[in-house]
Structure formats: C-alpha cells, structure tokens
C-alpha positions in Angstrom: -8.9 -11.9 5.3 -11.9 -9.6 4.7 -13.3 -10.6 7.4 -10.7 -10.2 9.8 -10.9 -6.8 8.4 -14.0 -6.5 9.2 -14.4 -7.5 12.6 -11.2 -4.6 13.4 -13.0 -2.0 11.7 -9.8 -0.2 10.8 -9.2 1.6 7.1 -6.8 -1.1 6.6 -5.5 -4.3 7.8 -2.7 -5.7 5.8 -1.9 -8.9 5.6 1.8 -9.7 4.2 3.4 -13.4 3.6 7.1 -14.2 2.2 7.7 -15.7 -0.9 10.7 -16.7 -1.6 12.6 -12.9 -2.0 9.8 -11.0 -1.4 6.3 -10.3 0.7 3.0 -11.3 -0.7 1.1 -7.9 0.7 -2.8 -7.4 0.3 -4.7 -4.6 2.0 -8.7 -5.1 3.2 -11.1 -2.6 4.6 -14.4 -3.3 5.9 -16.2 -2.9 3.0 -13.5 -4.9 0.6 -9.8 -5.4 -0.5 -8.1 -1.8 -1.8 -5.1 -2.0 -4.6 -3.2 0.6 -2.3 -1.8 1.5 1.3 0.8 3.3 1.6 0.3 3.4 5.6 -0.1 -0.1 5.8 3.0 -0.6 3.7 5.1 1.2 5.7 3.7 -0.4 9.0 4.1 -3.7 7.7 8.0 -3.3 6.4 8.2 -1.5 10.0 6.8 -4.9 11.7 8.9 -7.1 9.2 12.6 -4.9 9.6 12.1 -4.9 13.5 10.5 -8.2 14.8 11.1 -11.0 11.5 14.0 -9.8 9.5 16.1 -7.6 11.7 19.3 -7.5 8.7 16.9 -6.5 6.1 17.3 -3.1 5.2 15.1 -3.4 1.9 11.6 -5.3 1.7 9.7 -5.8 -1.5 6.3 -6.5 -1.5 4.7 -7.7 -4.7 0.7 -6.2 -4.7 -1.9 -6.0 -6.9 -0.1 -2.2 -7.5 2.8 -4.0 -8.8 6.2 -4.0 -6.9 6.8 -1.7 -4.1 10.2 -1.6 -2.3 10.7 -0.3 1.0 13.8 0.9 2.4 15.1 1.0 5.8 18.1 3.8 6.9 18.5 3.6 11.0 14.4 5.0 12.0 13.5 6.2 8.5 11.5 4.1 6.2 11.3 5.0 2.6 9.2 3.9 -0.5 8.7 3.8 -4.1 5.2 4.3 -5.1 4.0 3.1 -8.7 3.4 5.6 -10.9 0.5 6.3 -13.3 0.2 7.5 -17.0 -1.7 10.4 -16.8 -4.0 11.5 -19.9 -5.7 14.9 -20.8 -9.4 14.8 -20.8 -11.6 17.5 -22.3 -13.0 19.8 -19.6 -16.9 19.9 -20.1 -19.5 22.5 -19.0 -20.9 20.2 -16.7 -17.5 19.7 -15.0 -17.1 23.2 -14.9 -20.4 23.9 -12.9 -19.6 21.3 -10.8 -16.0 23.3 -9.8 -18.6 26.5 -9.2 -17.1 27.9 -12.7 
C-alpha cells in the first residue's frame, strides 16, 4: 500500500476492504500511513454508496482512529469524527515567545 501511495504522490490514497459489516479503511501518504482522513473517508464512502453498495445509506469503517460512520442523505455525505480528551498544559515563557508574547 505505501507504495502505491507513493508512486501517486497524492496527500492520501485510501485503501478500504469489507469485513463482514464493515470497511477495513487505511490511509497512506508518500512519506507513510496517517491515523486520519477525513477527505479520503468521505471519497471512499462516496465510491462505496455509488458504484459497490448502491442501498447502503450508512458505511462504517473501522481505522486505526477507531470507528467512523458515514452517512449518506440523497448527495450529502455526513460523518462522525472521534473525539479527543483534551488536557490543560501549563503555558511556559518559552511558548509564550514563540506566540510573539
């Protein structure tokens, strides 16, 4: 896969396989494989909804972010994004410089 990647020289080529209810989906780059793509999600339950699986109006792809669902209403595509803990971290002088502070 990475090298397929490679040789199109895109930000992303996704690469998405069924299993069993839901898509295996990875995403590569040149340089290596990325735990995100939204774009390439989207393009991928696009290519999925209109040339494989015409009656599906949801797609789940399991990825190394964890579960992301996709749904299709007439031309829009929708889709859950994984969400992140956030935590506080102290704000240092050097940080500040770097901001121009």
């Amino acid at each position: 896969m990475q090298n397929i990647a490679a040789e199109n020289n895109l930000s992303e080529t996704a690469f998405a396989v069924r299993e069993g209810e839901v898509y295996r989906l990875r995403w590569f780059t040149p340089g290596g494989e990325v735990e995100l793509c939204g774009h390439a999600t989207l393009a991928s339950a696009y290519v999925i909804s209109h040339f494989y699986e015409p009656k599906q109006d949801t797609i789940r792809f399991d990825t190394k972010s964890g579960r992301l669902t996709v749904k299709k209403s007439d031309d829009l595509f929708t889709m859950d994004l994984p969400s992140f803990v956030l935590k506080q971290i102290p704000v240092t002088d050097q940080i500040i410089r770097a901001l121009g502070g």
